[in-house]
C-alpha atoms as one frame of an Amber mdcrd trajectory, in Angstrom:
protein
  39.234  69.907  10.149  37.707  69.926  13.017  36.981  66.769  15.700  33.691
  67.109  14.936  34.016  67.137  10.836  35.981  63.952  11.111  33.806  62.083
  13.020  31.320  63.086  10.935  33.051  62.280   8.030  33.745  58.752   9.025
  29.859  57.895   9.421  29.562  59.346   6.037  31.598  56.586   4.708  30.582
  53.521   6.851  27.622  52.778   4.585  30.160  51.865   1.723  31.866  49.424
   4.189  29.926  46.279   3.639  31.051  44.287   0.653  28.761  42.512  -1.650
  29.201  38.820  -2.676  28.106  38.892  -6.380  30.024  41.962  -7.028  33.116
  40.106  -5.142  32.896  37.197  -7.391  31.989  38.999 -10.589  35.261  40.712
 -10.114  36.896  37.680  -9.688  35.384  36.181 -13.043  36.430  39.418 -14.839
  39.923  39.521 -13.198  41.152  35.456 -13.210  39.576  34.578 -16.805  41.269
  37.760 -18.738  44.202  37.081 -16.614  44.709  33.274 -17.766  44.213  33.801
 -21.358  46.215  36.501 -21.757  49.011  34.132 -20.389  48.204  31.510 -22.667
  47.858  33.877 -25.481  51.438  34.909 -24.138  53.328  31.766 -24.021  51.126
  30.852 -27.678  52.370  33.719 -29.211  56.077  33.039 -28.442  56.361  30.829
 -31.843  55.124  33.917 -33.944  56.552  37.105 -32.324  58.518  37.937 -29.228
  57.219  41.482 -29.370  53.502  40.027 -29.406  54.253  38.305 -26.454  55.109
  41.425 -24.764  52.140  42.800 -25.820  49.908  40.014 -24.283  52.170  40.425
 -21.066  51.281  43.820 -20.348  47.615  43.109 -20.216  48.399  40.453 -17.966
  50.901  42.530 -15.749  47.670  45.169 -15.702  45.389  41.791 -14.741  48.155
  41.276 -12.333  47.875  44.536 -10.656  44.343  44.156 -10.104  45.242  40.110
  -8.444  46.558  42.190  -5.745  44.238  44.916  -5.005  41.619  41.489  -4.507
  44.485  40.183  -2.684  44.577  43.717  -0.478  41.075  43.567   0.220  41.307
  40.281   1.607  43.740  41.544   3.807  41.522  44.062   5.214  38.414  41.663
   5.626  36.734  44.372   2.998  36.272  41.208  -0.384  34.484  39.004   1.294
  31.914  38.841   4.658  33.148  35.639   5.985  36.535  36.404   7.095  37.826
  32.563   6.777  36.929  32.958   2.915  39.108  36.341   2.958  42.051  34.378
   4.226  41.665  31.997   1.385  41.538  33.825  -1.301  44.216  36.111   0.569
  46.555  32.945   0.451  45.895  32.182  -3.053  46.088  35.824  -5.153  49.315
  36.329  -2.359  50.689  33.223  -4.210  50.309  34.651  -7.674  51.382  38.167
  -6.139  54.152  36.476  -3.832  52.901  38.181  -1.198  52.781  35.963   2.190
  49.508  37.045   3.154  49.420  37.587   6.832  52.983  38.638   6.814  51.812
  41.010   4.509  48.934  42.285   6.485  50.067  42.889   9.021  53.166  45.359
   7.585  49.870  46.780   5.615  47.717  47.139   9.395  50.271  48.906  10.906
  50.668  51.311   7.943  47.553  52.145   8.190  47.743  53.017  11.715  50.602
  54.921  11.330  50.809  56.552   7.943  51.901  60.119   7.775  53.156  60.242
  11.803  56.468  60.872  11.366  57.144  59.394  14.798  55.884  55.995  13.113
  57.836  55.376   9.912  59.732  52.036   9.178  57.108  49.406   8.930  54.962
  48.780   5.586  55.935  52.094   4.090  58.724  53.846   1.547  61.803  55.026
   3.462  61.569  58.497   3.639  63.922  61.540   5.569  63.304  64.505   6.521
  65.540  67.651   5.706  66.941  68.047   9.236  67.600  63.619   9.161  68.849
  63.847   5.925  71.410  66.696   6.737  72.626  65.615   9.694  73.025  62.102
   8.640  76.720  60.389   7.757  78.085  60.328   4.100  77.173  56.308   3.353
  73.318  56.412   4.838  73.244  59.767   2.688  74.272  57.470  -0.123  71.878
  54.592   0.561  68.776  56.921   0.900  70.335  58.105  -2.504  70.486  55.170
  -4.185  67.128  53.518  -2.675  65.263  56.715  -4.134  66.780  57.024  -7.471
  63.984  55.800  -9.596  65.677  52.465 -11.261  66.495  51.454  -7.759  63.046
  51.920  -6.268  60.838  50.936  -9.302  63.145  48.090 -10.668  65.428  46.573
  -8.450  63.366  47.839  -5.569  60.381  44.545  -6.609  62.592  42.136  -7.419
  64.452  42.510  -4.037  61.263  42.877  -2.466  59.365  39.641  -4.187  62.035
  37.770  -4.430  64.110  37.857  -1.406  62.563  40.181   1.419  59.191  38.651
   1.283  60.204  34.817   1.341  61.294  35.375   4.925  59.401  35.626   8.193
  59.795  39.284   9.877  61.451  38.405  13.494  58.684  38.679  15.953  55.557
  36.645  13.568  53.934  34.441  15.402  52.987  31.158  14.783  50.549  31.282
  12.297  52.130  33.853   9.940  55.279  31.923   9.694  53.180  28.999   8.808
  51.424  30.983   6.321  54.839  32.176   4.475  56.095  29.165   4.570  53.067
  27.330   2.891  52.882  30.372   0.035  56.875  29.880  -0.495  55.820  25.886
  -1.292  52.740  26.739  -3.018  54.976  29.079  -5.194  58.043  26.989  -6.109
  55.220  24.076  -6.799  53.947  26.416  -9.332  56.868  27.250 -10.921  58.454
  23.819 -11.022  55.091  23.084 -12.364  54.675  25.741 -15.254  58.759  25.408
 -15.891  58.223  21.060 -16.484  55.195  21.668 -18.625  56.540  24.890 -21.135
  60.102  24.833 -20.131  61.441  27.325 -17.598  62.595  29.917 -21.251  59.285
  29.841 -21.901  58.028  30.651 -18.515  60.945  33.144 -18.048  59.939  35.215
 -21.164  56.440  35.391 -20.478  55.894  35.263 -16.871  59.308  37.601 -16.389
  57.558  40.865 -18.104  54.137  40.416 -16.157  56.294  40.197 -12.908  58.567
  43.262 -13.383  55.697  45.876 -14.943  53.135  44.584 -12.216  55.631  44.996
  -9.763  57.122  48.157 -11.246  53.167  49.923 -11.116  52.540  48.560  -7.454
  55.627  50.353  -6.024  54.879  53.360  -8.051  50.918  53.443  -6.865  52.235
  53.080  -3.355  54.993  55.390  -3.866  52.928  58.444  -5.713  49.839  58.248
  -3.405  51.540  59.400  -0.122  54.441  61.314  -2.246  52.535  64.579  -3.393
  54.020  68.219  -2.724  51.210  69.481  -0.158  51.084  66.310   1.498  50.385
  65.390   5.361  53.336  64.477   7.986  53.097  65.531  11.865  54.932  64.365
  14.831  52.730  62.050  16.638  51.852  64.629  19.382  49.824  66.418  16.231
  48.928  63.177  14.272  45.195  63.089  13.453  43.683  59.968  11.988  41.356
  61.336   9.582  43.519  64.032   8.545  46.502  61.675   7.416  43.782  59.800
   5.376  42.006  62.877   3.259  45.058  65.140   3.298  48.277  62.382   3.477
  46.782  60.132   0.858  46.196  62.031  -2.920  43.218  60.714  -5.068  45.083
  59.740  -8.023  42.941  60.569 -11.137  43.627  57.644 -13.789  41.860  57.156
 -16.894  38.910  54.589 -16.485  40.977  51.740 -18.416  43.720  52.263 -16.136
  41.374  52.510 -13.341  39.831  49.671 -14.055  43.469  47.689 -14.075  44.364
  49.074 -10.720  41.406  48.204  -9.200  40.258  52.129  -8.289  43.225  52.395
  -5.657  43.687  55.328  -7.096  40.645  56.673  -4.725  43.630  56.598  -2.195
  41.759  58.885   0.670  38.708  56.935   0.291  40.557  53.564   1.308  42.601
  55.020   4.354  39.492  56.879   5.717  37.891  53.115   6.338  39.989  50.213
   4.720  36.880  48.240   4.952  35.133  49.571   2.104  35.709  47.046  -0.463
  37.930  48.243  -3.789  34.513  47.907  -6.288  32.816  50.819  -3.545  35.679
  53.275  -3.562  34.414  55.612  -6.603  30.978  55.719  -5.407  32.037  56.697
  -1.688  34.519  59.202  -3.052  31.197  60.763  -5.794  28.247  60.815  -2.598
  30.560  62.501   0.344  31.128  65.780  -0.547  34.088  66.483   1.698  36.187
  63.202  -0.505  35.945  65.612  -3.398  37.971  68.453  -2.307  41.406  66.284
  -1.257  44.473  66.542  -2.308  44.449  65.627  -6.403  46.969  64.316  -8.981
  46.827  63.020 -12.562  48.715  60.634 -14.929  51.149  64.124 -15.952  51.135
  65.485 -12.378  51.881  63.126 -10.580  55.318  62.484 -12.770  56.726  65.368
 -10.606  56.901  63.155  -7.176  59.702  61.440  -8.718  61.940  64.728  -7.535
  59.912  64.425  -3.927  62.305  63.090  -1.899  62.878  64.421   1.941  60.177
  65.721   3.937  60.803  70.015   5.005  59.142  70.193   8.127  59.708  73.431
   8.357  57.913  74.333   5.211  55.765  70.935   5.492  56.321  70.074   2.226
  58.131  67.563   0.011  61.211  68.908  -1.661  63.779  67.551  -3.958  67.704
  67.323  -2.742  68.237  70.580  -5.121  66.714  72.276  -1.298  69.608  70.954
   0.591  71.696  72.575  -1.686  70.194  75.964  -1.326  69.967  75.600   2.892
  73.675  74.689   2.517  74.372  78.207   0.164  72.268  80.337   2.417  74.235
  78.984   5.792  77.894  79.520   4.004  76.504  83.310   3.331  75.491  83.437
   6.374  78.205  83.002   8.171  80.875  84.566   5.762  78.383  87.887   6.333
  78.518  87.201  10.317  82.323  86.992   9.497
């Protein structure tokens, strides 16, 4: 893609930048409302069946989900005009998230700025190695990189670690007014819980509140995870880092049924958002449908995309993701190698 493609490209888009209030608050009506009384319904239901209540938690782990793409928005200035009314509702869906919300965006900004430049990786993004890191690594950061990719690990343990302990502290470095910020969420969120435990009882709140935590955190990870972990996708050093290119070829459009679209808030127009984070999450189909170019990206499905879970290093030779099976093979090929040189 040429220089002059991508700039053109990026004008294409800017229309779809500017958010609109009465869609912004419809959203919120249709996102809060469903998401309260399906955690009444929840705790209600508790007295007549257990599996009921897990029923009722899944719609509100979905409604969940979709808390924190409004709560992403926010972070990008795209919900809301006024950007003081971004940081407040920012604050309050990273409360019910447990996201800090400027510690969060700014780990989000700077992915963004650096996603897909392998020179870059570390903040705001999935640990990933390449083939050449990965095999000249030592045995016990072989075995962490392991472990932190096995599936369980990344999707299970990986968002309770995450939500629970990692985000709850300030990263060294935040200045003033993000530590503030964490600190008044962390409050704000032990209030709540004190709050909800006094009033049910914390079993209650446990068996209800516990599912909607783990399958909403479980589907964030693996929306982050599977949107910049595709076979074909885009990594250069930063000498050969492009922008535009990391955003239509490094980020898939993920092609969900409209339900689950709808649930996750159409992140799953992937491209769209890191081409111009400003274009709010209710405008991402409709850019994606009127600019051409957006429809020929990189494209997985519901069954597709079930094959990044063997993705793990990055081949920079063969720019590619491959599974661990290929270090295997390299290491076959070099012993024949050199017994033939023998």
């Amino acid at each position: 893609m040429t220089k002059q493609k991508q700039n053109t490209l990026r004008k294409q888009i800017s229309p779809y930048e500017k958010s609109n209030t009465r869609d912004s608050i419809i959203q919120l009506i249709t996102t809060f409302v469903p998401f309260i009384i399906s955690w009444v319904l929840a705790y209600q239901s508790l007295s007549i069946s257990y599996l009921l209540t897990l029923a009722f938690t899944i719609v509100g782990a979905g409604l969940l989900t979709r808390i924190f793409i409004i709560f992403h928005d926010c972070c990008h200035y795209s919900f809301f005009k006024n950007r003081k009314a971004n940081k407040i509702l920012g604050t309050i869906t990273g409360i019910l998230t447990l996201f800090p919300y400027n510690q969060w965006q700014y780990s989000h900004s700077v992915h963004h700025a650096t996603s897909s430049n392998l020179d870059k990786r570390g903040t705001g993004d999935i640990w990933m190695m390449t083939v050449r890191e990965y095999m000249e690594a030592s045995f016990w950061l072989r075995l962490s990189y392991r472990l932190y990719r096995n599936p369980f690990v990344m999707l299970v343990l990986g968002p309770i670690y995450a939500f629970l302990i990692m985000n709850r502290f300030n990263r060294k470095g935040a200045k003033k007014k993000e530590r503030i910020n964490t600190y008044i969420t962390n409050i704000s969120i032990a209030g709540l819980v004190t709050l909800l435990c006094y009033t049910i009882g914390w079993e209650a709140f446990l068996l209800v509140q516990g599912p909607i935590f783990l399958i909403s955190g479980s589907v964030g990870v693996w929306l982050f995870y599977v949107q910049h972990t595709f076979e074909d996708s885009y990594f250069e050093e930063n000498k050969d880092w492009e922008y535009v290119k990391a955003a239509v070829e490094g980020s898939s459009f993920y092609k969900l049924p409209k339900l689950l679209q709808w649930f996750t808030g159409n992140i799953g127009f992937h491209h769209v958002h890191h081409l111009s984070p400003r274009v709010p999450n209710y405008k991402l189909e409709e850019a994606h449908n009127q600019t051409d170019p957006l429809q020929h990206v990189p494209t997985i499905t519901l069954a597709t995309s079930l094959r990044s879970l063997k993705f793990r290093l990055w081949d920079e030779k063969g720019k590619k993701f491959v599974g661990f099976n290929h270090i295997r093979s390299l290491s076959k090929t070099k012993n024949v190698t050199a017994e033939t040189k023998f």
